[in-house]
N, C-alpha and C positions, 0 to 999 in steps of 0.2 A: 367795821374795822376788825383787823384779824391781826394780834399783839403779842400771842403765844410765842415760848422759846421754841425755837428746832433745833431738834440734834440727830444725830448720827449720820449714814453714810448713803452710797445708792443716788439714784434719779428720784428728782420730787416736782414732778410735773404740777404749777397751780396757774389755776384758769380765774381772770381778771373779770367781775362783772361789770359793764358799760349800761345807762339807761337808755335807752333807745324810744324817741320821740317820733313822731311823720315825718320831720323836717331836720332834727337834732338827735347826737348821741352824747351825752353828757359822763361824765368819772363821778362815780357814787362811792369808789371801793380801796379807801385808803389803806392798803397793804403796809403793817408796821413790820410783819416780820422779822422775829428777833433772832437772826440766822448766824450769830457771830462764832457759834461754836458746832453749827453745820457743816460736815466735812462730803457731802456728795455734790451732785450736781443739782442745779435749778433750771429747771424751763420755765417760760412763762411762755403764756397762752393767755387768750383774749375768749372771752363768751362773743362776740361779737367780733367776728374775724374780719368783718369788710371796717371795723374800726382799728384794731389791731392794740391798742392801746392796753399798757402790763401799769399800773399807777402805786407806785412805791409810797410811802409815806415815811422813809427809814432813813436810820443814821448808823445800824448795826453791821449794813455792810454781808461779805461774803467772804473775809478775807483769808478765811481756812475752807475756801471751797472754790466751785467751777459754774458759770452762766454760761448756758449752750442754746441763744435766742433764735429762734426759727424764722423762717419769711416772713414778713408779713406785721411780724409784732416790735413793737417800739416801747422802749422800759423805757419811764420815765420816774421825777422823782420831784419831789417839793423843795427845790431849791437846797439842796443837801449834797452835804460828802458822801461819798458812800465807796465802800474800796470793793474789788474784786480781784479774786485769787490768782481764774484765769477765763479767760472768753473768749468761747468760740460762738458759731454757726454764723444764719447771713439776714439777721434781724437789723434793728437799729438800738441805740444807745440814745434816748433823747432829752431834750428841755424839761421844762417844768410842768408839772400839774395839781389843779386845783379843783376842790369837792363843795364849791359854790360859786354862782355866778360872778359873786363880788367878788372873789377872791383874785389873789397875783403873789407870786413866788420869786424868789432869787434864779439867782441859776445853778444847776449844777454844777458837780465837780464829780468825774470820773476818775480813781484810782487803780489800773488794771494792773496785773502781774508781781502779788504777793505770795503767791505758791513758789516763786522760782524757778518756775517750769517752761519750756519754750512750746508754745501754742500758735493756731493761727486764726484771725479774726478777718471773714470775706464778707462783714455787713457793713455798719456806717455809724458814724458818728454825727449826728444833728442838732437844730436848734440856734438860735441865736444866744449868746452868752456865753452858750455851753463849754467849761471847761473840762480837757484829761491830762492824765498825768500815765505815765509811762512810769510802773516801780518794781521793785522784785529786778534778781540777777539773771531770769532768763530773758530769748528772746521770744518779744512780738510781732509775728510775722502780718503783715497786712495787705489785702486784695481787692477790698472793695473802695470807694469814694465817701469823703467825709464832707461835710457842708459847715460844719461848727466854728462859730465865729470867737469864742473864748480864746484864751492861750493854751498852748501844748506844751507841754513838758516832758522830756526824757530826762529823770532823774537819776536812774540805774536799771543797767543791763542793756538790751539793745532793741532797737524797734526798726524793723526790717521791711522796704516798699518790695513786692513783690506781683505789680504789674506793667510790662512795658510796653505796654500797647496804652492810647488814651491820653488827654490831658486834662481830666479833671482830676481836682486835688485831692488827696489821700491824708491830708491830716488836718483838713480846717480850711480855716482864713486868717486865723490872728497869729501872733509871732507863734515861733517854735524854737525854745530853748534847749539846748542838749548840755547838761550841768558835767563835772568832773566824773570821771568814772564811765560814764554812759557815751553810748554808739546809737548813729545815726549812720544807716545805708540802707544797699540795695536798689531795685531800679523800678522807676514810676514818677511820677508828677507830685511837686508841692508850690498849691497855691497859697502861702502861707507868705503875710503880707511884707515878715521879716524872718530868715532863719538865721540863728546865730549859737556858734559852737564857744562853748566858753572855757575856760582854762582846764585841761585835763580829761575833756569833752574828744571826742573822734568823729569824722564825717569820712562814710567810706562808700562810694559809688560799689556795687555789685553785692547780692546776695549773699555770698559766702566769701569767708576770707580773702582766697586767691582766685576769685572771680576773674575770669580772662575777657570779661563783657557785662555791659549793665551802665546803664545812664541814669542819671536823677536828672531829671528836668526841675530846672526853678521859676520856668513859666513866667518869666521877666520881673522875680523878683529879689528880693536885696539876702546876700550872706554876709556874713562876718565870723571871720575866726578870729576867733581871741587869742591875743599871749598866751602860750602852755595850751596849746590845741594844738590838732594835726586832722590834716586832711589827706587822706590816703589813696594813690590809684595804683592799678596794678596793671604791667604788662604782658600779654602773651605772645605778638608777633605785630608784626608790623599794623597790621587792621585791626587786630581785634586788642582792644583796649576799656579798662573804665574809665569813665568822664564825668563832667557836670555839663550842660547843656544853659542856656538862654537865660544867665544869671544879670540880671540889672547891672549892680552896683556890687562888687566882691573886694571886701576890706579885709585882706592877710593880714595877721597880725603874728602866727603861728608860724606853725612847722608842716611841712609839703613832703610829705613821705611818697617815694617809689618803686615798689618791688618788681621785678620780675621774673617770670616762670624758669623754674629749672631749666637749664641745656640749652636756653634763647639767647643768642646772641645778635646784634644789630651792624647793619654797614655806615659807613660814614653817609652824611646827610639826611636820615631817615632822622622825620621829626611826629612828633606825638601833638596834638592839641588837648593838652588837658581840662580846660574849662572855657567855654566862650562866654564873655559876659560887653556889655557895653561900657562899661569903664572898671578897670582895676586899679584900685590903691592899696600898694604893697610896702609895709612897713619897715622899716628900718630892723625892727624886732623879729621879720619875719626869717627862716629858716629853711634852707632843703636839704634834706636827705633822700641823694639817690642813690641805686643800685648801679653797681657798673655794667652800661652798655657793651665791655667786651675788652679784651684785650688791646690793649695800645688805643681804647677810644675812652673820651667824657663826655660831660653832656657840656654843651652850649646854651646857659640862659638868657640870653642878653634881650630875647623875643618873649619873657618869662611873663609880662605885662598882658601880653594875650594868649596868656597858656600854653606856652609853646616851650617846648624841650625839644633838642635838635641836637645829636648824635657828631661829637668834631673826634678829631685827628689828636688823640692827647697830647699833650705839648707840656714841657717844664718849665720852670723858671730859667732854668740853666740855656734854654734854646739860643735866649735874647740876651747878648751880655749888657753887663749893665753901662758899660760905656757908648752904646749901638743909641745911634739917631733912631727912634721911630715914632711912625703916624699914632696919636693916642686916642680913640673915640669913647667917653667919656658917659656911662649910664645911672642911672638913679637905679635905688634896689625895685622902683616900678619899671624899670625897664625900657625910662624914655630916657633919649642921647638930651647931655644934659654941656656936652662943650666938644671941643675936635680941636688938636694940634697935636704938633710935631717937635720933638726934643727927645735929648738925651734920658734913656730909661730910668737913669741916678738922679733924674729931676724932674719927676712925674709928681710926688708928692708937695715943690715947692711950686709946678705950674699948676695945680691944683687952688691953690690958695691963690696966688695970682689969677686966676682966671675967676677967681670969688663965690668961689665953690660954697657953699652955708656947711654947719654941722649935719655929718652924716656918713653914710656907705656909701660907697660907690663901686662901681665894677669898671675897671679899665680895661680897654683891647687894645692890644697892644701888635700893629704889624710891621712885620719888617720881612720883605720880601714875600716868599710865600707861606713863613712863617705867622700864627698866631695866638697871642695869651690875652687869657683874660684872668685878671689879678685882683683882687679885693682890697681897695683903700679907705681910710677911716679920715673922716677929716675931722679933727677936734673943734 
């Protein structure tokens, strides 16, 4: 056991001893290192490289410093917190370890990015149990695949997928929280069994800001934006676009932000798919903000249920007087047709209630010739 404080600054390369049996390699070398007030870098290394194994014993953490794990090597820890500043290289981050045969540990808990610096980490995150947490105001950029079955958390600042090739998972297997203040983007795979963006939270397909391409695949499984979330796509041109791909289950409950690139403008009919999933339910609570497709055009949601934004012919209220018979085709804020008749525009709101509409929003289309509106009704 090696318990001493460390301090000051630089690379502090230390090499892990393993026993090594004919048959067996066993952890003899419970690393306490008291590194809380270390301000350089840590490598670890392995005596026994076809083991690879770095065996923590610590709760001190690194949190005023930098882990830069090489190939091959997998820090592990005795069921312990333990924070880091910031981590790079293309090692692993792992489970638990123990310094006798009887023994068995909790699980970990990874804290990464308390320097507030933006880094990027191409190794992996493992282990069954294993929990991280995403903290510090910079971002974490990530390249390699993770296996860890714990929860993930993005707590603050941003954690960025930056592989789009592949579909294994880059942040686990158990949920993946993204709390107030904190960004989830970028593009690459999450097999994570629930992602869910919660009040204040952001989920942004593409690397950088005004990314004009970059998918998040959800590899057929469940999101949820919460009230006071937003989910953000960005456009560049008719093709190139950010998206969410092969979402299960996608519960809006948020705000649908969409920007587009400077000088782009769009033609009538030209429509975007912004998320494809097998069933969307879209809340009454939920919200869009889009950008204008262009002079004299809006967008058309009424296809909004299967991610679809669709480029119309702006229209006013003033088109359709209020005295004008027209056909009324009646949608839920999910975006299924929810009733269909024909009446006076001045009596949309009493055949609404007649036709036994429940509490809610609705979006009415409204034609009358080759005119079209689509108007937002509230039914108390």
């Amino acid at each position: 056991t090696y318990s001493n404080k460390i301090t000051g600054s630089g690379k502090l390369t230390v090499y892990c001893a393993t026993e090594k049996g004919s048959t067996w390699v066993a952890t003899r070398t419970p690393l306490q290192l008291n590194t809380a007030d270390f301000t350089g870098t840590l490598v670890p290394h392995a005596t026994n490289t076809a083991d690879g194994r770095f065996t923590l014993n610590s709760t001190s953490g690194l949190a005023n410093a930098k882990m830069d794990i090489p190939s091959g090597i997998i820090v592990q820890n005795t069921g312990k917190v333990y924070t880091i500043g910031e981590l790079t290289g293309s090692g692993s981050l792992g489970g638990g370890c123990t310094f006798s045969n009887s023994g068995s540990v909790g699980a970990n808990t990874w804290k990464v990015g308390s320097l507030n610096t933006d880094f990027t980490f191409g190794g992996s995150i493992v282990a069954s149990g294993t929990k991280f947490e995403k903290i510090g105001t910079g971002t974490m950029t990530v390249t390699g695949s993770s296996d860890f079955t714990g929860t993930a958390l993005i707590s603050e600042g941003a954690l960025c997928l930056n592989r789009s090739n592949g579909s294994s998972g880059m942040l686990g297997q158990g949920t993946l929280t993204v709390a107030s203040g904190a960004t989830l983007c970028g593009a690459g795979a999450l097999t994570n069994s629930s992602v869910v963006i919660n009040d204040g939270g952001m989920l942004r397909p593409g690397v950088k800001e005004n990314s004009i391409s970059g998918v998040l695949n959800f590899t057929g499984k469940k999101l949820v934006v919460n009230n006071g979330a937003t989910v953000k796509f960005y456009l560049g041109s008719r093709t190139l676009y950010t998206r969410l791909n092969n979402v299960d289950v996608m519960t809006l409950r948020g705000t649908v932000q969409v920007g587009i690139r400077d000088g782009v403008t769009f033609e009538e009919g030209t429509e975007f798919q912004l998320w494809s999933s097998n069933n969307t339910q879209i809340s009454e609570l939920a919200t869009f903000e889009l950008a204008s497709p262009g002079e004299g055009l809006a967008w058309d949601i009424t296809d909004i249920e299967s991610g679809i934004i669709r480029v119309a012919k702006e229209t006013s209220v003033e088109d359709i007087s209020v005295n004008q018979e027209v056909l009324c085709v009646v949608y839920g804020i999910d975006g299924v047709e929810c009733a269909r008749f024909t009446c006076l525009r001045s009596n949309i709101s009493n055949m609404l209630h007649a036709e036994g509409m429940s509490r809610g929003i609705y979006l009415v289309s409204m034609n009358y010739n080759d005119t079209k509106i689509v108007e937002k009704f509230i039914v108390e």
